[in-house]
mmCIF entry with sequence, helices, sheets and N, C-alpha, C, O atoms, coordinates in Angstrom:
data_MODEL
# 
_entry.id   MODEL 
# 
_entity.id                         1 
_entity.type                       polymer 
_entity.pdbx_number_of_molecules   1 
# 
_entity_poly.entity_id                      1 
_entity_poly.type                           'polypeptide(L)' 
_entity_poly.nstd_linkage                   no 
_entity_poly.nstd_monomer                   no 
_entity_poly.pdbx_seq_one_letter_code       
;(UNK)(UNK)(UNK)(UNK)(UNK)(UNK)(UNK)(UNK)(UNK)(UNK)(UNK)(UNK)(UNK)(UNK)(UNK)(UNK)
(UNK)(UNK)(UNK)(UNK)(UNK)(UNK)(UNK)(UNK)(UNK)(UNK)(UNK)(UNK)(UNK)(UNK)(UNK)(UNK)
(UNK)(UNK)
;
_entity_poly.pdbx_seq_one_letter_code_can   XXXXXXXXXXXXXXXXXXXXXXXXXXXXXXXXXX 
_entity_poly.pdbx_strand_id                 A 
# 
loop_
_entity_poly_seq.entity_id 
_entity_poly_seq.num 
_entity_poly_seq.mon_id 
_entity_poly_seq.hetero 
1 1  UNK n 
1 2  UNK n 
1 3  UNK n 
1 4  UNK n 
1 5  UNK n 
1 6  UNK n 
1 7  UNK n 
1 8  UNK n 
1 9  UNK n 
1 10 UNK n 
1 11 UNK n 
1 12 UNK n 
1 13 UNK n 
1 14 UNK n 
1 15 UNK n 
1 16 UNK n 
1 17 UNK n 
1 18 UNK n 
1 19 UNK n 
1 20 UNK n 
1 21 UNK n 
1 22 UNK n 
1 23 UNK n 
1 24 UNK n 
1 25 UNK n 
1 26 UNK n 
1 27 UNK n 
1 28 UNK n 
1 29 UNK n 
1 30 UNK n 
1 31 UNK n 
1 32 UNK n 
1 33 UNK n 
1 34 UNK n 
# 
_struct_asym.id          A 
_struct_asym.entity_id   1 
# 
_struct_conf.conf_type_id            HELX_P 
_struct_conf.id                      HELX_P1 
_struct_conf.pdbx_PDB_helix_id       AA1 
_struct_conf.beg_label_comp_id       UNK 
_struct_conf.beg_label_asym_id       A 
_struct_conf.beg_label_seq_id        2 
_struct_conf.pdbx_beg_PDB_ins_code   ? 
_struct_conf.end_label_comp_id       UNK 
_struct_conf.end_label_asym_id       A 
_struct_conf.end_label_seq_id        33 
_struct_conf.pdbx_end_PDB_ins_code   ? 
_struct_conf.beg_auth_comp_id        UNK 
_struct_conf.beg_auth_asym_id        A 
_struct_conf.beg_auth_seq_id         2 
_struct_conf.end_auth_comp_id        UNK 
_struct_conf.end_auth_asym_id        A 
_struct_conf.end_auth_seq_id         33 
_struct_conf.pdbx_PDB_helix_class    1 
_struct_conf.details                 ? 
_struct_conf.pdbx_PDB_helix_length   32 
# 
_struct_conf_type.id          HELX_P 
_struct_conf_type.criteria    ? 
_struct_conf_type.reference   ? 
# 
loop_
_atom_site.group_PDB 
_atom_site.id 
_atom_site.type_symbol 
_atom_site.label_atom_id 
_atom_site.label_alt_id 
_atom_site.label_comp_id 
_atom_site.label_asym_id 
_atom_site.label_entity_id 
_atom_site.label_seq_id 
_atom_site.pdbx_PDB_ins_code 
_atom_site.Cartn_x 
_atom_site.Cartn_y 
_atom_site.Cartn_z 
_atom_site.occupancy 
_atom_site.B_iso_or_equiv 
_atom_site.pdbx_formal_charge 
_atom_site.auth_seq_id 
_atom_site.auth_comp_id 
_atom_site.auth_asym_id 
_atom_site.auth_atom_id 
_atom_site.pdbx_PDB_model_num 
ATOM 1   N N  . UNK A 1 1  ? -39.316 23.352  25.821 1.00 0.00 ? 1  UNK A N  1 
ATOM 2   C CA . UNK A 1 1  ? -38.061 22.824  26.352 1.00 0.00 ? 1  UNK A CA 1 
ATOM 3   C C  . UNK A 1 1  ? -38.307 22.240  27.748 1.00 0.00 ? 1  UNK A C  1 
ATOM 4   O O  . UNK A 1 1  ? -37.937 21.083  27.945 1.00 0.00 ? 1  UNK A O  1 
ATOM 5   N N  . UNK A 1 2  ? -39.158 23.238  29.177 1.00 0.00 ? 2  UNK A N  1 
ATOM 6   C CA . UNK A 1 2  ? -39.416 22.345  29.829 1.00 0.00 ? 2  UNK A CA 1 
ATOM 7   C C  . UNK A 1 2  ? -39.929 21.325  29.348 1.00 0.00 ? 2  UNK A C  1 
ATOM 8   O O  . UNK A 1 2  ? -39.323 20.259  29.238 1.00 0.00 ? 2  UNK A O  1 
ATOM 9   N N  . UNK A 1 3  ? -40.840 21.471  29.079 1.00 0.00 ? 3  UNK A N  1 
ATOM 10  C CA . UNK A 1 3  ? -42.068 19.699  28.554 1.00 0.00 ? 3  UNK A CA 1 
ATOM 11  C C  . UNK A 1 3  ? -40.877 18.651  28.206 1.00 0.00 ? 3  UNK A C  1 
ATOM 12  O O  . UNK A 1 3  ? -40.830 17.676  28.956 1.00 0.00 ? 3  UNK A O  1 
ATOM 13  N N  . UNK A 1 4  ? -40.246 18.695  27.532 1.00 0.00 ? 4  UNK A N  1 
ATOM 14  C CA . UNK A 1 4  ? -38.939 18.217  26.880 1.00 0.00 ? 4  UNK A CA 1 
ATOM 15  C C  . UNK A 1 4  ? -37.936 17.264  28.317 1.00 0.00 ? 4  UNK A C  1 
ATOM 16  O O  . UNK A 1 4  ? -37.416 16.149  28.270 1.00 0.00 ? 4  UNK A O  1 
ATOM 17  N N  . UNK A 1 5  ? -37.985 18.163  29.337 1.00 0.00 ? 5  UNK A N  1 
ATOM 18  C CA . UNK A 1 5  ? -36.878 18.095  29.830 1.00 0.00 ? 5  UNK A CA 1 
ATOM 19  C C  . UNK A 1 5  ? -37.609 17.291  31.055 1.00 0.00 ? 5  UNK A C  1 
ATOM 20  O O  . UNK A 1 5  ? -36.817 16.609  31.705 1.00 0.00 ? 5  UNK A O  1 
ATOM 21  N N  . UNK A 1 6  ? -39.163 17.236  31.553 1.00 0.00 ? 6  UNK A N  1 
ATOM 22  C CA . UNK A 1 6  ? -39.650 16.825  32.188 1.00 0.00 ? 6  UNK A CA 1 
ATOM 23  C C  . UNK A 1 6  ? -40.078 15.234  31.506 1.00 0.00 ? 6  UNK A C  1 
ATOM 24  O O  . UNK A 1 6  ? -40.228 14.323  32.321 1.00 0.00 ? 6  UNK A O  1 
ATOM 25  N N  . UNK A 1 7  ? -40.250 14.952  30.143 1.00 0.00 ? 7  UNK A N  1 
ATOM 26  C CA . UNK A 1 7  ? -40.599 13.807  29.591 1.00 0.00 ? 7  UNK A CA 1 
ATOM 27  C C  . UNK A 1 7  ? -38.971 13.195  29.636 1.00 0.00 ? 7  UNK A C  1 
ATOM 28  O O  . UNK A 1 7  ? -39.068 12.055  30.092 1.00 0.00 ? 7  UNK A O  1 
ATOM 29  N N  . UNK A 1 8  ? -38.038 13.395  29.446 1.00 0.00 ? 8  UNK A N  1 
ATOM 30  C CA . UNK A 1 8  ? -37.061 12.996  29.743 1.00 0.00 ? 8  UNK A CA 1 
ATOM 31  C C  . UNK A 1 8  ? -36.254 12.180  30.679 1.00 0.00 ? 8  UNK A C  1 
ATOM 32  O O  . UNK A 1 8  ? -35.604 11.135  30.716 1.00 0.00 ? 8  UNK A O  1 
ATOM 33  N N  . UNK A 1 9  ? -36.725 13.470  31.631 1.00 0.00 ? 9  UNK A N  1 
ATOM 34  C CA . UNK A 1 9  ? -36.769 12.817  33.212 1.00 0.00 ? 9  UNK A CA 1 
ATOM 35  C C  . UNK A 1 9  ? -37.545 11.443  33.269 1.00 0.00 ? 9  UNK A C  1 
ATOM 36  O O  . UNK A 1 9  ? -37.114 10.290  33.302 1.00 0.00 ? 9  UNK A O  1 
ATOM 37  N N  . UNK A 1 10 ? -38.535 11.828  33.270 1.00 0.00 ? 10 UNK A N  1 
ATOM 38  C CA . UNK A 1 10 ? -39.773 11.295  33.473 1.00 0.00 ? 10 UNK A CA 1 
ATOM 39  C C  . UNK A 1 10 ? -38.644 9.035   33.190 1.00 0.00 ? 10 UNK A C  1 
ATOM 40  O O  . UNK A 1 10 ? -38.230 8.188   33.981 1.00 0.00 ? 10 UNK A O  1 
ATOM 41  N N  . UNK A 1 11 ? -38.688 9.147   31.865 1.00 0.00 ? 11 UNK A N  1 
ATOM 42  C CA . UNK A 1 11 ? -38.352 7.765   31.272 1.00 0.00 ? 11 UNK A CA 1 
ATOM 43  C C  . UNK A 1 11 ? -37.277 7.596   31.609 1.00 0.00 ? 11 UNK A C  1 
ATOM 44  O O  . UNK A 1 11 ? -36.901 6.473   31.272 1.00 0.00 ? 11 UNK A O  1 
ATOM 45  N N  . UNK A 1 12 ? -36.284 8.348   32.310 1.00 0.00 ? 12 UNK A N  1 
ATOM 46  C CA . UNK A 1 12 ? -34.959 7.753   32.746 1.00 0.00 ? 12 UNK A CA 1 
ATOM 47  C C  . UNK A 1 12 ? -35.470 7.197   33.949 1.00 0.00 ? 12 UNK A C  1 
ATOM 48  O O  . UNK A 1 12 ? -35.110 6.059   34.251 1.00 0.00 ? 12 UNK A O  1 
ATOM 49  N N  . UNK A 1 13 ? -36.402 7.943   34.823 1.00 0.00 ? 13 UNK A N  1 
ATOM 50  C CA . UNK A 1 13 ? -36.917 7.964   36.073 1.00 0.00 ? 13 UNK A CA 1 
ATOM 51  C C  . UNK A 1 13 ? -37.590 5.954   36.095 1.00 0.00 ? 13 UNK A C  1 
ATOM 52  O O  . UNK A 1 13 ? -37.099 5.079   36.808 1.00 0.00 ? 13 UNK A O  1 
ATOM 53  N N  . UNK A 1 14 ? -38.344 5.829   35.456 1.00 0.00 ? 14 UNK A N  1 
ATOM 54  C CA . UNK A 1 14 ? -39.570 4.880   34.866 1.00 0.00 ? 14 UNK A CA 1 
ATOM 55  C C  . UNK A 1 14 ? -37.802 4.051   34.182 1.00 0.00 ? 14 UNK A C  1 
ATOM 56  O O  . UNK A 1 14 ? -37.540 3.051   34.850 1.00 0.00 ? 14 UNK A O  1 
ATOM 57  N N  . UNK A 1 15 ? -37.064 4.250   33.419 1.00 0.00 ? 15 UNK A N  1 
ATOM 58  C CA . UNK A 1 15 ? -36.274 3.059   33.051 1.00 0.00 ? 15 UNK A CA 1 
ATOM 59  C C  . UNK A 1 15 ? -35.515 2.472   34.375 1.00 0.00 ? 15 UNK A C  1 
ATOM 60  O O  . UNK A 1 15 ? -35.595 1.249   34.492 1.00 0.00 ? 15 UNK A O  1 
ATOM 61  N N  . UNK A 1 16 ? -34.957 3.009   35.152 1.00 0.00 ? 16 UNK A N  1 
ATOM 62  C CA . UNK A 1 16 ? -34.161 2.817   36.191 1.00 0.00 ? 16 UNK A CA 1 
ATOM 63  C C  . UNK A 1 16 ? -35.193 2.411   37.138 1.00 0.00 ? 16 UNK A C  1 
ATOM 64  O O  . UNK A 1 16 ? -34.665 1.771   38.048 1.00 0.00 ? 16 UNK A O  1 
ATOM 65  N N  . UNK A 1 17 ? -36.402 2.522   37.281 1.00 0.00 ? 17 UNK A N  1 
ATOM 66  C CA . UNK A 1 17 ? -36.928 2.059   38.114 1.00 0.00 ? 17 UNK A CA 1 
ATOM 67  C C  . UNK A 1 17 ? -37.349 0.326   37.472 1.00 0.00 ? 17 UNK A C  1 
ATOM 68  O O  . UNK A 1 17 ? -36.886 -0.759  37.826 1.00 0.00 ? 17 UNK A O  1 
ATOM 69  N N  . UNK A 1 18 ? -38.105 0.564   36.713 1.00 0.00 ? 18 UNK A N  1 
ATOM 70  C CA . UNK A 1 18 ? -37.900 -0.810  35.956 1.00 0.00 ? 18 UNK A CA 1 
ATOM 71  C C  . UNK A 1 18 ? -37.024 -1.984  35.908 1.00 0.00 ? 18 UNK A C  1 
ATOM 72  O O  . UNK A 1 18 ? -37.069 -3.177  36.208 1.00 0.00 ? 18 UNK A O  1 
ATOM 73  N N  . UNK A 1 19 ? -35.996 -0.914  35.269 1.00 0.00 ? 19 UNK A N  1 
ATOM 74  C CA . UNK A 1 19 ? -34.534 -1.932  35.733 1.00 0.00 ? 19 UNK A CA 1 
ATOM 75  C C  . UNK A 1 19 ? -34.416 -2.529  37.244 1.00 0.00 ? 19 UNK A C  1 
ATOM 76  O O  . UNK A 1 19 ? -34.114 -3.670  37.592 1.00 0.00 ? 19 UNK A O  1 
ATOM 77  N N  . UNK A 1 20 ? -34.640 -1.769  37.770 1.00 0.00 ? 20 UNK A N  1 
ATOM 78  C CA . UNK A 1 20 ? -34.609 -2.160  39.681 1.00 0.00 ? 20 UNK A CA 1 
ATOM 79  C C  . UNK A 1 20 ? -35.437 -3.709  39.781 1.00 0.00 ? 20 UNK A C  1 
ATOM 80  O O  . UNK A 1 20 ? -35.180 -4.871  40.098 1.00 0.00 ? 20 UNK A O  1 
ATOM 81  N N  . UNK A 1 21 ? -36.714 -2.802  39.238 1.00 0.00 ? 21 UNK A N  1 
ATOM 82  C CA . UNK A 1 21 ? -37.462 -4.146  39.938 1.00 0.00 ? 21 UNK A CA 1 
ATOM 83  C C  . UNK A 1 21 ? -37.049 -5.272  39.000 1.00 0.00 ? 21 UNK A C  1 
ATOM 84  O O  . UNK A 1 21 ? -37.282 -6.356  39.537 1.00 0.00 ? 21 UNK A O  1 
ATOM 85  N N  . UNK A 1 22 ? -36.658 -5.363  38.107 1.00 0.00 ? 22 UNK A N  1 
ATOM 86  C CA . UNK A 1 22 ? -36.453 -6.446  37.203 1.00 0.00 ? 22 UNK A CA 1 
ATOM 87  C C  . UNK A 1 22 ? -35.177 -7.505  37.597 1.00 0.00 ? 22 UNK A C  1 
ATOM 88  O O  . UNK A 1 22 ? -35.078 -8.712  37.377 1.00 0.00 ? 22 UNK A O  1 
ATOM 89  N N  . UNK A 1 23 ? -34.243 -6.562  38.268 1.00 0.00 ? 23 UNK A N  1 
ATOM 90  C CA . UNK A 1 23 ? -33.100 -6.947  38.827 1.00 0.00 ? 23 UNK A CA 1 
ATOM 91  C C  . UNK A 1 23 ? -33.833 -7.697  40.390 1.00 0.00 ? 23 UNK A C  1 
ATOM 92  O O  . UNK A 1 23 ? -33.393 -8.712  40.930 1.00 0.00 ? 23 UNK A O  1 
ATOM 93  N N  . UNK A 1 24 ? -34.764 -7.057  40.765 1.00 0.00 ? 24 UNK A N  1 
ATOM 94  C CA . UNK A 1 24 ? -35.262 -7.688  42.051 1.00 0.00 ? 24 UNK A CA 1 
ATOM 95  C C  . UNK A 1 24 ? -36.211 -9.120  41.840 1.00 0.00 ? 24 UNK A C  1 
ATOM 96  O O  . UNK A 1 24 ? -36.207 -10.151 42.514 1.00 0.00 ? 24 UNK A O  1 
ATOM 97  N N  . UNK A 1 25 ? -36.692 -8.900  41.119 1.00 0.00 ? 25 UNK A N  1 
ATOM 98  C CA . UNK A 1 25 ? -37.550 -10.391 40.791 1.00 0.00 ? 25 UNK A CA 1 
ATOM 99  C C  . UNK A 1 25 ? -36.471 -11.463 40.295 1.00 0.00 ? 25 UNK A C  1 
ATOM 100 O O  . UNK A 1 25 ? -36.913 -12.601 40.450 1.00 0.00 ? 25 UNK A O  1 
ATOM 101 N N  . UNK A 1 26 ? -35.042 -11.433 39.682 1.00 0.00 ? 26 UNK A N  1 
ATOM 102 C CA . UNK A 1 26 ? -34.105 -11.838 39.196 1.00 0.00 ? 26 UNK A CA 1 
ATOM 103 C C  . UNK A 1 26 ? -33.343 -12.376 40.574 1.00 0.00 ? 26 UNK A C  1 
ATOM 104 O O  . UNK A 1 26 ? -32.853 -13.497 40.711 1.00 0.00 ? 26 UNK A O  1 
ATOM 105 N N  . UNK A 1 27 ? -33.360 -11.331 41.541 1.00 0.00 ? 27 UNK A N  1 
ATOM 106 C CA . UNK A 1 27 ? -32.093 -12.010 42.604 1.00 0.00 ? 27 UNK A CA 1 
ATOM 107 C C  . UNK A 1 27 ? -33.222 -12.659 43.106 1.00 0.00 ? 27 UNK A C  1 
ATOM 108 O O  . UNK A 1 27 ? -32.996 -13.857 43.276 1.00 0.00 ? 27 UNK A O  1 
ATOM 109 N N  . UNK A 1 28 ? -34.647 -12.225 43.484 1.00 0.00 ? 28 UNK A N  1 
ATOM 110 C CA . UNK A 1 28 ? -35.355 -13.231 44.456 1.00 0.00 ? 28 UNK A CA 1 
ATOM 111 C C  . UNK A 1 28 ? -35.559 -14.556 43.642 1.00 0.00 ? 28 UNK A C  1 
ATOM 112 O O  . UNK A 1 28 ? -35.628 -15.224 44.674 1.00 0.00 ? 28 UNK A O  1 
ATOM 113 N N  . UNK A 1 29 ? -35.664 -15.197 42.969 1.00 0.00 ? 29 UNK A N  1 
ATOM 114 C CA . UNK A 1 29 ? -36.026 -16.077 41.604 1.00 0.00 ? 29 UNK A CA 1 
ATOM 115 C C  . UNK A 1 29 ? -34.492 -17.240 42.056 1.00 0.00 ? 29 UNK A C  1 
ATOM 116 O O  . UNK A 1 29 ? -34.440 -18.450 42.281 1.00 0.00 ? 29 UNK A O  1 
ATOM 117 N N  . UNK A 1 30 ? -33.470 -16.203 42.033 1.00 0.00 ? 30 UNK A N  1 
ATOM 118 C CA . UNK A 1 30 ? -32.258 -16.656 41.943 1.00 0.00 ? 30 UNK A CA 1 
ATOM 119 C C  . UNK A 1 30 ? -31.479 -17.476 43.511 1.00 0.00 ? 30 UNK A C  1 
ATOM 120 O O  . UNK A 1 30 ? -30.607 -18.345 43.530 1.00 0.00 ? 30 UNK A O  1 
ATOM 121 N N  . UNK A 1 31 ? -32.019 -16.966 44.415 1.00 0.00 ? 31 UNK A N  1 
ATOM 122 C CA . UNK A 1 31 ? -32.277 -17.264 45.925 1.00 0.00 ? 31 UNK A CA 1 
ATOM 123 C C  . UNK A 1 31 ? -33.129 -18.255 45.755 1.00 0.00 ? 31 UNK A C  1 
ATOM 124 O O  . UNK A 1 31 ? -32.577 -19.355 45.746 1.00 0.00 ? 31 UNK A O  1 
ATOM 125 N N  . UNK A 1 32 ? -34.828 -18.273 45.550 1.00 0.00 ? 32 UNK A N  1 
ATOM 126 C CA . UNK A 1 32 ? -35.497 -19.354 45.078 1.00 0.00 ? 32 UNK A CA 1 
ATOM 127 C C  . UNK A 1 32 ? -34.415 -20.994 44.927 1.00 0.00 ? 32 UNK A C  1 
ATOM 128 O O  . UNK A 1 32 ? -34.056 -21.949 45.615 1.00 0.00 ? 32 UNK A O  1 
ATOM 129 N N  . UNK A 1 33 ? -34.286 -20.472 43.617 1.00 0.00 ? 33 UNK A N  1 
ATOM 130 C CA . UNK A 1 33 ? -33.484 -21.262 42.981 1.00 0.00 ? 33 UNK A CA 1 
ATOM 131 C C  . UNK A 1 33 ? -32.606 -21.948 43.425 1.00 0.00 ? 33 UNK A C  1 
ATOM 132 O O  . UNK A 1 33 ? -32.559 -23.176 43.360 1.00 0.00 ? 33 UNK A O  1 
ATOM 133 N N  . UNK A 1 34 ? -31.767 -21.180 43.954 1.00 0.00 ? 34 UNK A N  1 
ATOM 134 C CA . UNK A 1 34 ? -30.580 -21.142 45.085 1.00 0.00 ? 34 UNK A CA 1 
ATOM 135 C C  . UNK A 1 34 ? -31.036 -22.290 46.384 1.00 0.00 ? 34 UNK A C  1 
ATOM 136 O O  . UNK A 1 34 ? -30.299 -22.444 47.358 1.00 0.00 ? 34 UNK A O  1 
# 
């Protein structure tokens, strides 16, 4: 259940961070653009 609860974490941790930078290459791109 830990192991469980730490892999869990883990990919919310790693999705939201992802998401971040993805959103950041998007506004800088968009400024670029801009």
């Amino acid at each position: 259940m830990s192991f469980y609860r730490f892999f869990f974490f883990f990919k919310t941790t790693m999705s939201e961070r992802l998401a971040s930078l993805f959103y950041g290459i998007i506004s800088n791109f968009n400024k670029k653009g801009v």
